[in-house]
PDB file of the backbone (N, CA, C, O) and the ligand in Angstrom, with CONECT records:
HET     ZN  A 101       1
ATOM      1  N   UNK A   1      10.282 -11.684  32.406  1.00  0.00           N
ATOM      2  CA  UNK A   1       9.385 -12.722  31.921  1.00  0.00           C
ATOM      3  C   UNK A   1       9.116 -12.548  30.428  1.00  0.00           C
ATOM      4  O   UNK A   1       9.343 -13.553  29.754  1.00  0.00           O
ATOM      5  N   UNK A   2       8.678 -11.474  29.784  1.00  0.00           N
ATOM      6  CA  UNK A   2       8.618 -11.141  28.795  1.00  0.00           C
ATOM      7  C   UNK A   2       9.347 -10.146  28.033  1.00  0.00           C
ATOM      8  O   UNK A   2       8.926  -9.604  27.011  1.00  0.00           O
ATOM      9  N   UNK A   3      10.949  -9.850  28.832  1.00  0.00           N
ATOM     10  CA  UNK A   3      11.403  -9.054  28.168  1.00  0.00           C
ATOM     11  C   UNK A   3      11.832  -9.590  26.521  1.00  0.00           C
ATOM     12  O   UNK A   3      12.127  -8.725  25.696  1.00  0.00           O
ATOM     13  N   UNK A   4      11.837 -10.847  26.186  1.00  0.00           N
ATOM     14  CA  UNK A   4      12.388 -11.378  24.938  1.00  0.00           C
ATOM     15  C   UNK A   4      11.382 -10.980  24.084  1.00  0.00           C
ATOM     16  O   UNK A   4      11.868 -10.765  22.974  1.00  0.00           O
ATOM     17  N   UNK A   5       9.889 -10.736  24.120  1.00  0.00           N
ATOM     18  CA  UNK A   5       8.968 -11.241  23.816  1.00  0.00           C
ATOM     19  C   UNK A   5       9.042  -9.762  23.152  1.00  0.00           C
ATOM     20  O   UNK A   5       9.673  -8.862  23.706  1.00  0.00           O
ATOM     21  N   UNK A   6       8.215  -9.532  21.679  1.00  0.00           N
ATOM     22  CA  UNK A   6       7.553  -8.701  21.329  1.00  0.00           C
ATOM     23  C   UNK A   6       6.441  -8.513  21.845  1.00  0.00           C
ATOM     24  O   UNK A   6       5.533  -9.306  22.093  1.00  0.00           O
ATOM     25  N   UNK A   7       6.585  -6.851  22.088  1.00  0.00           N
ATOM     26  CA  UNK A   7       4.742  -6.422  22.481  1.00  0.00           C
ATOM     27  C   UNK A   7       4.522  -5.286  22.000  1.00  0.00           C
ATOM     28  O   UNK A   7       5.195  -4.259  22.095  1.00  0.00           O
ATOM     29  N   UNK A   8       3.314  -5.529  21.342  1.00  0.00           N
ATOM     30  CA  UNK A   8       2.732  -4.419  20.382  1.00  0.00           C
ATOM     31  C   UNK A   8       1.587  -4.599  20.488  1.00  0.00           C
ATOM     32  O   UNK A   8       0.774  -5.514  20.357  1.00  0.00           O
ATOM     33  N   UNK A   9       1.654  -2.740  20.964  1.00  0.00           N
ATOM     34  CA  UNK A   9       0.011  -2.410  21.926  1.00  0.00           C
ATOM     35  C   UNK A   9      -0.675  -1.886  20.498  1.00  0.00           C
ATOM     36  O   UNK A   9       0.036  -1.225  19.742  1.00  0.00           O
ATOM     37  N   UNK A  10      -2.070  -2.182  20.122  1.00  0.00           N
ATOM     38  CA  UNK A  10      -2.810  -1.891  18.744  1.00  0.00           C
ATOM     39  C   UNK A  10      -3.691  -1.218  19.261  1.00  0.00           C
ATOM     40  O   UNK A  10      -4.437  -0.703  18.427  1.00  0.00           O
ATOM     41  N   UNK A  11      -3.994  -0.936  20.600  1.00  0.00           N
ATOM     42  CA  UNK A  11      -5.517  -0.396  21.284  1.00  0.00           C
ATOM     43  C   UNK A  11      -5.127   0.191  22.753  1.00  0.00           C
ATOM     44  O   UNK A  11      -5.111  -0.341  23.863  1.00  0.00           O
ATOM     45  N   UNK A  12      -4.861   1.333  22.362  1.00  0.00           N
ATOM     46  CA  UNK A  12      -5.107   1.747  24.425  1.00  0.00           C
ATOM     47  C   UNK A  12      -6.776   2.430  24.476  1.00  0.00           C
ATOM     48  O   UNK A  12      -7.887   2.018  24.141  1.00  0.00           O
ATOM     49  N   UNK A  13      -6.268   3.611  25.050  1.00  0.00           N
ATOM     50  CA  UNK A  13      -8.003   3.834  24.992  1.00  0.00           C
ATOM     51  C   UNK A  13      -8.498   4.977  23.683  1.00  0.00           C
ATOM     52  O   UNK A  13      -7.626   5.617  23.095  1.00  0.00           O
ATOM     53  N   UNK A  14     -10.031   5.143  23.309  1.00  0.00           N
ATOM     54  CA  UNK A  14     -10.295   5.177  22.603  1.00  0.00           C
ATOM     55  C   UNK A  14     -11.737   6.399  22.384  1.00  0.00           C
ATOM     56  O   UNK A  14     -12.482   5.990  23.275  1.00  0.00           O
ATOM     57  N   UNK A  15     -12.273   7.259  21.911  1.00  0.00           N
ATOM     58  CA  UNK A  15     -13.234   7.783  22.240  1.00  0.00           C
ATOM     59  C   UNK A  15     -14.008   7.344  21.711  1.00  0.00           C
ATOM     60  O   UNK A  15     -13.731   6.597  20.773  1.00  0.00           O
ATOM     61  N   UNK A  16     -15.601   7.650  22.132  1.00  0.00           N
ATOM     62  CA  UNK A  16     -16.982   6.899  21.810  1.00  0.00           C
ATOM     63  C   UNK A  16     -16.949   6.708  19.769  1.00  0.00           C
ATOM     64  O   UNK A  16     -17.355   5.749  19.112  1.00  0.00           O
ATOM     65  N   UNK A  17     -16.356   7.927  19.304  1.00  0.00           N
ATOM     66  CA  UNK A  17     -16.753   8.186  17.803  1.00  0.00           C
ATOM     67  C   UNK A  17     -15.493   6.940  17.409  1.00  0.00           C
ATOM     68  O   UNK A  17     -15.952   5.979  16.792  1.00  0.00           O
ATOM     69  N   UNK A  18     -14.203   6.895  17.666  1.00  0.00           N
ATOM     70  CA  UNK A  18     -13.334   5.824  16.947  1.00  0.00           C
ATOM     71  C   UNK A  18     -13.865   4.720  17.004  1.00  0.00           C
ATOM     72  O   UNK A  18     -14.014   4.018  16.003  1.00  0.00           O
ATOM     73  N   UNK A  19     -14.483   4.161  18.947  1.00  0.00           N
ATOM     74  CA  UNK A  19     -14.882   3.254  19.070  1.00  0.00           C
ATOM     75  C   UNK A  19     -15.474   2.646  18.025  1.00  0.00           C
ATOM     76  O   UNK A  19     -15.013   1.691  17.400  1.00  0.00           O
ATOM     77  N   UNK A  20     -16.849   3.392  17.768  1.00  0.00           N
ATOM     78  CA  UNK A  20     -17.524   3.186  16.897  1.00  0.00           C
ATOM     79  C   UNK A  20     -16.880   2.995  15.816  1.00  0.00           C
ATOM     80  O   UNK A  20     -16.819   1.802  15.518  1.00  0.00           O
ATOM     81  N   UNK A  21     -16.368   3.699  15.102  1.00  0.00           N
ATOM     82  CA  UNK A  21     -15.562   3.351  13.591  1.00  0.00           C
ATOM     83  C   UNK A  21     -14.871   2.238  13.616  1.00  0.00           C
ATOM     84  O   UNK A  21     -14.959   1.825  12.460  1.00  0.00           O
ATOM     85  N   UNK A  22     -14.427   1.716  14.039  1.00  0.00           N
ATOM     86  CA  UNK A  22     -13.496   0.518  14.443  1.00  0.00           C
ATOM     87  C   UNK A  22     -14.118  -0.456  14.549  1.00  0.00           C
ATOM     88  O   UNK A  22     -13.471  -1.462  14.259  1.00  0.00           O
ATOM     89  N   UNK A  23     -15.567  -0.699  14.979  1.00  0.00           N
ATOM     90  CA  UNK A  23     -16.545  -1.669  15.393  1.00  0.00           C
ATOM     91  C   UNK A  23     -16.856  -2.489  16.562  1.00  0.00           C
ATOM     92  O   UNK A  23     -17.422  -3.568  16.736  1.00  0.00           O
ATOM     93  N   UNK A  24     -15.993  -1.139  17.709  1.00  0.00           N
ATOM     94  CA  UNK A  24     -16.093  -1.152  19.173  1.00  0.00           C
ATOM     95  C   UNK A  24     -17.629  -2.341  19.499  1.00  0.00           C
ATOM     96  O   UNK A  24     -18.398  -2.978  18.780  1.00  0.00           O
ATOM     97  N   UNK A  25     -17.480  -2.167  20.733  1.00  0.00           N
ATOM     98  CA  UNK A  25     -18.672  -2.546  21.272  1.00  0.00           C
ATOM     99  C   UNK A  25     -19.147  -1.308  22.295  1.00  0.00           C
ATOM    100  O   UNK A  25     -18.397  -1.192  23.265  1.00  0.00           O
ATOM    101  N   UNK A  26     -20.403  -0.247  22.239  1.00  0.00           N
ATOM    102  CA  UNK A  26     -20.658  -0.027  22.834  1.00  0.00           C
ATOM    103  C   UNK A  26     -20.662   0.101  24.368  1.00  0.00           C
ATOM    104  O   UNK A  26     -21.305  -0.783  24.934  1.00  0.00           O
ATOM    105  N   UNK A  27     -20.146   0.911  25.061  1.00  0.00           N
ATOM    106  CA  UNK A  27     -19.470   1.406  26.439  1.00  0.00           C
ATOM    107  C   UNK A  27     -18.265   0.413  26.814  1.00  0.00           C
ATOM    108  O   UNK A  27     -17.969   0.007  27.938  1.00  0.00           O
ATOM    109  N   UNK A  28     -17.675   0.138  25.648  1.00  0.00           N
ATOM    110  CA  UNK A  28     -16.516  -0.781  25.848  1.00  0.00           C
ATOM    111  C   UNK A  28     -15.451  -0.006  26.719  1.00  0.00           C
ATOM    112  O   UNK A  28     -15.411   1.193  26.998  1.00  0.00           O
ATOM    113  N   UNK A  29     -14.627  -0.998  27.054  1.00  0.00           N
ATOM    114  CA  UNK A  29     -13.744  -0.659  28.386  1.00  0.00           C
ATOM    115  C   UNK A  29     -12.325   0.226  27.751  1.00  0.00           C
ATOM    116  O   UNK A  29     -11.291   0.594  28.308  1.00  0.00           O
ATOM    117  N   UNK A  30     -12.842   0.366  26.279  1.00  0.00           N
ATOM    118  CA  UNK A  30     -11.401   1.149  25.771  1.00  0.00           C
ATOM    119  C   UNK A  30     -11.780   2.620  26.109  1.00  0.00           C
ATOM    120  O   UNK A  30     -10.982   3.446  26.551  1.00  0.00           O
ATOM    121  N   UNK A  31     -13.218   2.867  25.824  1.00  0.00           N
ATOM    122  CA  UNK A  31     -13.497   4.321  25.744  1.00  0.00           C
ATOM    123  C   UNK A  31     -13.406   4.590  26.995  1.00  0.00           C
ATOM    124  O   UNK A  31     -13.399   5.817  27.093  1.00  0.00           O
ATOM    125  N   UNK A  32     -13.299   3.891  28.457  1.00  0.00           N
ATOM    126  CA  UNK A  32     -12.897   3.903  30.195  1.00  0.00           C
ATOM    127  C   UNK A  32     -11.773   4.042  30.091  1.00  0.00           C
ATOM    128  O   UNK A  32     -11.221   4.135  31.187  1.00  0.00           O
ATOM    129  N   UNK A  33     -10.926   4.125  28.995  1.00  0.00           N
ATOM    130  CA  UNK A  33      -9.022   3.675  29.154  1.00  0.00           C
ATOM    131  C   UNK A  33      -9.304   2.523  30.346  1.00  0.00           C
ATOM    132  O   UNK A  33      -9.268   2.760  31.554  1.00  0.00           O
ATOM    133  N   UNK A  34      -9.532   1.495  29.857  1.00  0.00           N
ATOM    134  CA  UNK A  34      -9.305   0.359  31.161  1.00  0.00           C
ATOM    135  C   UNK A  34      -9.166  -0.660  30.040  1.00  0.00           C
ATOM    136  O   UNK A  34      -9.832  -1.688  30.159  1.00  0.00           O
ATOM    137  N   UNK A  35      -8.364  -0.512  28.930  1.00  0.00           N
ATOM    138  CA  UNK A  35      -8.243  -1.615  28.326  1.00  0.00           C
ATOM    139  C   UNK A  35      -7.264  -1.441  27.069  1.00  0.00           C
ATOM    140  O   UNK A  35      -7.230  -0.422  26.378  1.00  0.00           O
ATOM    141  N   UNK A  36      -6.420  -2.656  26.856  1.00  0.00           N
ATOM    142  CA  UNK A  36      -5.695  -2.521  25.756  1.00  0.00           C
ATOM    143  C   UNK A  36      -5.562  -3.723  24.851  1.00  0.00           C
ATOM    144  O   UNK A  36      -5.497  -4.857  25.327  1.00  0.00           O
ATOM    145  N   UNK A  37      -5.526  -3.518  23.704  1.00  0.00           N
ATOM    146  CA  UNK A  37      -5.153  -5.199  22.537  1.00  0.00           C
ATOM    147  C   UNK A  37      -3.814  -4.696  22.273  1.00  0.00           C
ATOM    148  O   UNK A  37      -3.304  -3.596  22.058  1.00  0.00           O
ATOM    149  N   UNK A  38      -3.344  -6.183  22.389  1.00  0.00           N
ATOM    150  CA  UNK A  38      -1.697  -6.111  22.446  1.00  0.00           C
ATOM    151  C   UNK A  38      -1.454  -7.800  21.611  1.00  0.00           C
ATOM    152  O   UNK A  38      -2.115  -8.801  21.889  1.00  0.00           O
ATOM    153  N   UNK A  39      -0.288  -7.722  20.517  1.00  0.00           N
ATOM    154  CA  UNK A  39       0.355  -8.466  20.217  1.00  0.00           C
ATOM    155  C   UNK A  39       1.331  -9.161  20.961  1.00  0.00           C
ATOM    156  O   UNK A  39       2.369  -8.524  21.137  1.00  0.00           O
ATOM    157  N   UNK A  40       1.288 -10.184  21.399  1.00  0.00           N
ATOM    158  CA  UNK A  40       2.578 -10.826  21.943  1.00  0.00           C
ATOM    159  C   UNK A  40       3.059 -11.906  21.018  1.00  0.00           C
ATOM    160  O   UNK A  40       2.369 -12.151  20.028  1.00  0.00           O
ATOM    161  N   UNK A  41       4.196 -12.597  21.235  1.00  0.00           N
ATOM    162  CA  UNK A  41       4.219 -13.886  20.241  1.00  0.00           C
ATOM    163  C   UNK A  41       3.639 -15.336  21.209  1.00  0.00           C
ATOM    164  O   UNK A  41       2.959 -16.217  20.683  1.00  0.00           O
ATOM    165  N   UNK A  42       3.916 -15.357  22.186  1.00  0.00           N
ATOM    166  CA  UNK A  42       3.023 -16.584  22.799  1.00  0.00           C
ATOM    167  C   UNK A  42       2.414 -16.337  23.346  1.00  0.00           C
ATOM    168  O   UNK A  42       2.679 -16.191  24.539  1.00  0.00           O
ATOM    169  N   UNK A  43       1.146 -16.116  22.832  1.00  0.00           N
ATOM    170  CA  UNK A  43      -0.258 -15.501  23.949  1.00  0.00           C
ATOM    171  C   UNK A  43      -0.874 -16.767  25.251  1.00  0.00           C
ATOM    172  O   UNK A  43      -1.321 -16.556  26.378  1.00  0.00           O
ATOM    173  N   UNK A  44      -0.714 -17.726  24.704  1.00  0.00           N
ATOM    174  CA  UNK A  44      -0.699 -18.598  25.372  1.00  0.00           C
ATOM    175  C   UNK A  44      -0.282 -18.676  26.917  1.00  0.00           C
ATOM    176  O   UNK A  44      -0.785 -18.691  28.040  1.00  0.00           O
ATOM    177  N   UNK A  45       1.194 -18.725  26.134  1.00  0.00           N
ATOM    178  CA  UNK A  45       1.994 -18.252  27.632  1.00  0.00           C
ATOM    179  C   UNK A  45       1.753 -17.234  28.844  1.00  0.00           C
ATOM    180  O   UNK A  45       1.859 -17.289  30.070  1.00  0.00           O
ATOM    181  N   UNK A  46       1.326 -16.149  27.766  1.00  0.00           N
ATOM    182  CA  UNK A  46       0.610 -14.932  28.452  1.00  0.00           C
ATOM    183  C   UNK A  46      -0.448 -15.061  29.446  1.00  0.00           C
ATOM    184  O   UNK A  46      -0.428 -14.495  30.539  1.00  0.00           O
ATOM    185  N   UNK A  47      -1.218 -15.699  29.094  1.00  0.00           N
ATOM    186  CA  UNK A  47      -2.468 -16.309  29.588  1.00  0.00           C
ATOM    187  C   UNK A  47      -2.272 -17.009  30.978  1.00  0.00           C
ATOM    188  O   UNK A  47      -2.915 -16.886  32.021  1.00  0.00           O
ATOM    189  N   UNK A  48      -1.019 -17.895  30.620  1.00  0.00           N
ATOM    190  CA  UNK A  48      -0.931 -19.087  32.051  1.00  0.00           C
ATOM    191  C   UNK A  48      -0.490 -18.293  33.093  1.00  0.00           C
ATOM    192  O   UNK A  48      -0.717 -18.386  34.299  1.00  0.00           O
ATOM    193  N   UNK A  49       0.629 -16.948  32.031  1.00  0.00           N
ATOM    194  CA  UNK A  49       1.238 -16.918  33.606  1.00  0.00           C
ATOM    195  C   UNK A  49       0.438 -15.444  34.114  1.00  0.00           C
ATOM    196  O   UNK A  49       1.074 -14.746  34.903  1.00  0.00           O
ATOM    197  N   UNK A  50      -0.710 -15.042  33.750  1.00  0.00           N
ATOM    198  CA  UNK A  50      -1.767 -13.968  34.250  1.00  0.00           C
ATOM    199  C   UNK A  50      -2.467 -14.971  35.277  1.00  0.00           C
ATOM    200  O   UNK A  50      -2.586 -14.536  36.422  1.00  0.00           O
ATOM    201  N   UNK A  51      -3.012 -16.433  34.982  1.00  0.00           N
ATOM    202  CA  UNK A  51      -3.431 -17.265  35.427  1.00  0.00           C
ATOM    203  C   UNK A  51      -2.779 -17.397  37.151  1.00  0.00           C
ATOM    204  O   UNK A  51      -3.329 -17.170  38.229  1.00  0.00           O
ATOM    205  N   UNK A  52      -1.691 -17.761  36.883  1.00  0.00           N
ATOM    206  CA  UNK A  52      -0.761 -17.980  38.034  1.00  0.00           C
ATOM    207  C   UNK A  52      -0.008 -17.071  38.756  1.00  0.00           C
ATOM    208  O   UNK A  52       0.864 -17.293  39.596  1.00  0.00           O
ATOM    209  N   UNK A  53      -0.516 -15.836  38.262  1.00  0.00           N
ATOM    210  CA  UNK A  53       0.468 -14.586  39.182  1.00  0.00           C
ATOM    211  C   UNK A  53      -1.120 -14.186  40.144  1.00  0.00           C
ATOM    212  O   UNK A  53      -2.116 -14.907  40.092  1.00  0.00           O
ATOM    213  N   UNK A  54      -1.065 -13.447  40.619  1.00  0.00           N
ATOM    214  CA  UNK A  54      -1.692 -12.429  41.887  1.00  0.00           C
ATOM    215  C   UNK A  54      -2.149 -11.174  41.319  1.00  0.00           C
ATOM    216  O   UNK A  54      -2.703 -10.277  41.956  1.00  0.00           O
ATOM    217  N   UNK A  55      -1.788 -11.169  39.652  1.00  0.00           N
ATOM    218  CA  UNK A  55      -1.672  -9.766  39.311  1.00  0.00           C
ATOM    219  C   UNK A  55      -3.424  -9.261  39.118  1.00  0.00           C
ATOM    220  O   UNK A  55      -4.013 -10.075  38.407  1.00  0.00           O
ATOM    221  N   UNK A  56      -4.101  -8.397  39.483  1.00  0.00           N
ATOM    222  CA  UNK A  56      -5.459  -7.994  38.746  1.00  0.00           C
ATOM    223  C   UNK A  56      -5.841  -7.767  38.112  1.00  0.00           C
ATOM    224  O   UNK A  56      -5.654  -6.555  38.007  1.00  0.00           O
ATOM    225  N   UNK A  57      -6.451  -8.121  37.326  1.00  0.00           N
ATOM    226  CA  UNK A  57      -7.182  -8.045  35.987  1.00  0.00           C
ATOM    227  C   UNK A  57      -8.934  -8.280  35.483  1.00  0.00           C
ATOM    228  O   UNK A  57      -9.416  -9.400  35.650  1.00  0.00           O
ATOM    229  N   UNK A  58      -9.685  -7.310  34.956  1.00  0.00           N
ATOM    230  CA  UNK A  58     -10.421  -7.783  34.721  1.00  0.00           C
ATOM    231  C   UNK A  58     -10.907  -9.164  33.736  1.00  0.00           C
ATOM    232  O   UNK A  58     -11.637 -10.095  34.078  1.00  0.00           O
ATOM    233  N   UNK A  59     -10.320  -8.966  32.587  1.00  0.00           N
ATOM    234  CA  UNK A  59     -10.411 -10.135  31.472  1.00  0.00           C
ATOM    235  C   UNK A  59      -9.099 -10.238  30.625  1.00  0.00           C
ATOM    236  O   UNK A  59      -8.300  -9.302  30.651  1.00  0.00           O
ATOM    237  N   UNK A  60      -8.952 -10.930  30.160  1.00  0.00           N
ATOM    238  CA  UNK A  60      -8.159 -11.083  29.490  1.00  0.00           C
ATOM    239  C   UNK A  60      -8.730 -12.244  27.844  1.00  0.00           C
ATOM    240  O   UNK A  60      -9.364 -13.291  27.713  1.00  0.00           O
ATOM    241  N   UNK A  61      -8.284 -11.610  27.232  1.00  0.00           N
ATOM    242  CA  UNK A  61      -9.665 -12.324  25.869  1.00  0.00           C
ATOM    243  C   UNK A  61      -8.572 -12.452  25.153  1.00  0.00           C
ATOM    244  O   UNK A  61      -7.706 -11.578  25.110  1.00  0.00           O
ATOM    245  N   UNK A  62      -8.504 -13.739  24.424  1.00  0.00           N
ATOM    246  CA  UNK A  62      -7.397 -14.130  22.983  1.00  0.00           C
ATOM    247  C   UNK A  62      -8.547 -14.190  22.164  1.00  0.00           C
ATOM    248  O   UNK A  62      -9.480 -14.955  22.408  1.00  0.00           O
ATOM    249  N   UNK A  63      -8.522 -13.463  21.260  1.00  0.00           N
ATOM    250  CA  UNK A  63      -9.068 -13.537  19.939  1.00  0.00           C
ATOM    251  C   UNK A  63      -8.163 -14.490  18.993  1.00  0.00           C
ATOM    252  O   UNK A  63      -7.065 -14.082  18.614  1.00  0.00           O
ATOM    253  N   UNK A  64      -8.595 -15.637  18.657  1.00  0.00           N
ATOM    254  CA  UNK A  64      -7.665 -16.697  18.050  1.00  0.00           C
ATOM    255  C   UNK A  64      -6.966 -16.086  16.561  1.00  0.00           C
ATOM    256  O   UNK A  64      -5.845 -15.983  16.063  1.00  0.00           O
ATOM    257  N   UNK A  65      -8.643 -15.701  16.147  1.00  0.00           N
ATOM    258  CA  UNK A  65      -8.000 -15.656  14.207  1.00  0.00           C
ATOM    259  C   UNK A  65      -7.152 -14.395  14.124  1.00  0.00           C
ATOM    260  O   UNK A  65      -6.182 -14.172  13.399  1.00  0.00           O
ATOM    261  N   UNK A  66      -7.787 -13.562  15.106  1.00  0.00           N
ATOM    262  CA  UNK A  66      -6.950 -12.168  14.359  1.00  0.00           C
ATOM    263  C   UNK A  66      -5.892 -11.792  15.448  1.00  0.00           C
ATOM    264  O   UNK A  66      -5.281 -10.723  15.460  1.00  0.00           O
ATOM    265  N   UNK A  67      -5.723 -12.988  16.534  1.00  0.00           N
ATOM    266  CA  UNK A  67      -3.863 -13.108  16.962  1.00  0.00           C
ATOM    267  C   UNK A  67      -4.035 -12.140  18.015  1.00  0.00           C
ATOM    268  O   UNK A  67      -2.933 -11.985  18.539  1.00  0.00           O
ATOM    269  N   UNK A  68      -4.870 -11.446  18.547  1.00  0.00           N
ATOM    270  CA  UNK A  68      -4.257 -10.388  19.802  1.00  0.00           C
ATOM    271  C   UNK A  68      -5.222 -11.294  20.663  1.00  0.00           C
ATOM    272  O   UNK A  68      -5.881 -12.318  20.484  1.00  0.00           O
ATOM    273  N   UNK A  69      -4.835  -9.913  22.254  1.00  0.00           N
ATOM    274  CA  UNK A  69      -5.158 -10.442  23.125  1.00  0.00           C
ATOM    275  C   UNK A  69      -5.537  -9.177  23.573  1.00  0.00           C
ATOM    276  O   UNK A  69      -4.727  -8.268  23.394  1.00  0.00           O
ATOM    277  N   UNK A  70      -6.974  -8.839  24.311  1.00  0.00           N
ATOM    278  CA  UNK A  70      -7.871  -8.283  25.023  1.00  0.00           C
ATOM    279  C   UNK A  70      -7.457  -7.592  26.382  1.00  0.00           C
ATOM    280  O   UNK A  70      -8.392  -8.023  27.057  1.00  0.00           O
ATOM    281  N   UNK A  71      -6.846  -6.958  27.111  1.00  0.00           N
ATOM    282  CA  UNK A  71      -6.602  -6.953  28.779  1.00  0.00           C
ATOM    283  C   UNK A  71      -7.211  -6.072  28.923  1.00  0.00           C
ATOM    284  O   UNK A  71      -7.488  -5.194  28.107  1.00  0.00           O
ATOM    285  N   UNK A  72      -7.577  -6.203  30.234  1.00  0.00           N
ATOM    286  CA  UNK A  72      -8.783  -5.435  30.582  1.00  0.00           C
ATOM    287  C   UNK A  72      -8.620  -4.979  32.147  1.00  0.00           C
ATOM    288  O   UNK A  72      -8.117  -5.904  32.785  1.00  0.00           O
ATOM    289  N   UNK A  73      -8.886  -3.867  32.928  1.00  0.00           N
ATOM    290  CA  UNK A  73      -8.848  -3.643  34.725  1.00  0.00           C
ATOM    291  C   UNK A  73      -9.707  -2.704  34.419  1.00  0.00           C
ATOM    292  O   UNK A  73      -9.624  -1.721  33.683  1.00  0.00           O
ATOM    293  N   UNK A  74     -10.732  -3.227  35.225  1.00  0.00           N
ATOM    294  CA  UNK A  74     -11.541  -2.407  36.288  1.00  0.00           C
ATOM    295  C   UNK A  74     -10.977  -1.240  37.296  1.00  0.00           C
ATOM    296  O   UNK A  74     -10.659  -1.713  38.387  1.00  0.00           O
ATOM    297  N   UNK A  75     -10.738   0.472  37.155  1.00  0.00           N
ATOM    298  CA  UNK A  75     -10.256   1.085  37.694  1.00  0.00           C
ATOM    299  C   UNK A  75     -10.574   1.214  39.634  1.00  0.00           C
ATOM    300  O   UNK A  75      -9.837   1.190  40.620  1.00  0.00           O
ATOM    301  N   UNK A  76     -12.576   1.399  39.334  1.00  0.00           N
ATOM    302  CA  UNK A  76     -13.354   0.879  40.376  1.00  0.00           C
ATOM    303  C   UNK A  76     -13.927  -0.088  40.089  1.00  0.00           C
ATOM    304  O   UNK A  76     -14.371  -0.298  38.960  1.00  0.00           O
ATOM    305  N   UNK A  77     -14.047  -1.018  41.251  1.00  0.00           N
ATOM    306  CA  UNK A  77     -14.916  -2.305  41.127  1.00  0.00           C
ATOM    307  C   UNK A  77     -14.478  -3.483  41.309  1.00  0.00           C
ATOM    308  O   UNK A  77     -13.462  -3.502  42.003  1.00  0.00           O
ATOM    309  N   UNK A  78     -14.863  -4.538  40.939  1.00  0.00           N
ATOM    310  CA  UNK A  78     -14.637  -5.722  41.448  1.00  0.00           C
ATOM    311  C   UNK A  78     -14.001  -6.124  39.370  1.00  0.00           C
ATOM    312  O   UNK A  78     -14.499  -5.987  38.253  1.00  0.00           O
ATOM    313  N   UNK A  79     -12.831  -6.583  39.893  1.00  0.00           N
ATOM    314  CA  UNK A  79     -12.442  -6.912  38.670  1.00  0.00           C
ATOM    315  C   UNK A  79     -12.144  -8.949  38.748  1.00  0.00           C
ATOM    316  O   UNK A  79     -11.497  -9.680  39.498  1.00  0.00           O
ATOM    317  N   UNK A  80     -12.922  -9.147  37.678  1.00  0.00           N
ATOM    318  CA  UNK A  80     -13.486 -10.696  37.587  1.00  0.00           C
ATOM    319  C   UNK A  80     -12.287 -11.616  36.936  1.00  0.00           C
ATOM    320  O   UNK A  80     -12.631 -12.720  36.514  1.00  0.00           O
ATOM    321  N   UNK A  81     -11.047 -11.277  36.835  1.00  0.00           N
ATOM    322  CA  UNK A  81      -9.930 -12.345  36.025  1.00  0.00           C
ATOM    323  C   UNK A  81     -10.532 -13.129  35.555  1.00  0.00           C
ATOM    324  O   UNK A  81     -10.618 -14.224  36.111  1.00  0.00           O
ATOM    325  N   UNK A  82     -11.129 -12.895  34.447  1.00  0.00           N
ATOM    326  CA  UNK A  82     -11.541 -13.733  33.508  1.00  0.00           C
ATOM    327  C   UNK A  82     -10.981 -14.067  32.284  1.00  0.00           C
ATOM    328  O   UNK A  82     -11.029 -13.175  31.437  1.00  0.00           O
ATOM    329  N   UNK A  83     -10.372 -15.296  31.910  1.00  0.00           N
ATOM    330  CA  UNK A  83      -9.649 -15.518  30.460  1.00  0.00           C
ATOM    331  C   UNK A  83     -10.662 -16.260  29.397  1.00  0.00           C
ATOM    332  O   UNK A  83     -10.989 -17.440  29.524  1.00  0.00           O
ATOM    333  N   UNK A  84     -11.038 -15.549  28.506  1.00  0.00           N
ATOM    334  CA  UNK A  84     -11.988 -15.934  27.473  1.00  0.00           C
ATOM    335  C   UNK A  84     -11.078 -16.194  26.626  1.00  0.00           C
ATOM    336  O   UNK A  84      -9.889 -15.880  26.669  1.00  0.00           O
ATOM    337  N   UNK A  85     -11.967 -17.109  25.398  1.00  0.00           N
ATOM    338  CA  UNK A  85     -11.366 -17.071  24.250  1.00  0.00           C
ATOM    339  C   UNK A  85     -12.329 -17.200  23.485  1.00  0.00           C
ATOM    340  O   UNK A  85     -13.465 -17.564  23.789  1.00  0.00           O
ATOM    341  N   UNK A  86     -11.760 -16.790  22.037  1.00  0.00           N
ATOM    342  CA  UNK A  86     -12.920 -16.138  20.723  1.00  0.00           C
ATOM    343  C   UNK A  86     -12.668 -16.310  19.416  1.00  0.00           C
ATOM    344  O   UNK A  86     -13.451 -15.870  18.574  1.00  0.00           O
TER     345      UNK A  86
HETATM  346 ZN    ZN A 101      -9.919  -4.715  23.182  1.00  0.00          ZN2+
END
C-alpha cells in the first residue's frame, strides 16, 4: 500500500526532559512510546485508508502547516480511532 511512498519517522518515543524541550505536551503519548510523527507524501491517503482498514489506533492527527502526521495506540485501554486535524 505504501511501499512507493516515503516514510520518515521524526518522533518515536521520547523522555519527560526532551519532551519538554521540544514543546511536548505534558504526559504525552511519546514519553508512553505509544506514539510516532511520521512524514508521508499523501497524508491524506493515509488517513482514508486507517479510516477503512480494521487496523487499531488511538488517533491519528495531521498537523496541516508543518506536514506530519500524529499516530498514536493505546498499549492498555480502549483506543478511540480518532482522526483530528490541526
Ligand atoms: Zn506526536
Amino acid at each position: 500500500m505504501y511501499h512507493r511512498q516515503l516514510l520518515h519517522v521524526t518522533s518515536g518515543c521520547q523522555c519527560e526532559e526532551l519532551n519538554r524541550l521540544v514543546g511536548g505536551v505534558p504526559g504525552s503519548q511519546h514519553v508512553k512510546g505509544e506514539a510516532v510523527d511520521i512524514y508521508v507524501l499523501d497524508r491524506y491517503r493515509l488517513l482514508e485508508d486507517l479510516v477503512g482498514s480494521r487496523l487499531n489506533f488511538d488517533q491519528a492527527i495531521l498537523y496541516r502547516a508543518k506536514g506530519f502526521v500524529h499516530l498514536s495506540l493505546i498499549k492498555q485501554g480502549v483506543n478511540r480511532r480518532q482522526v483530528l486535524f490541526k
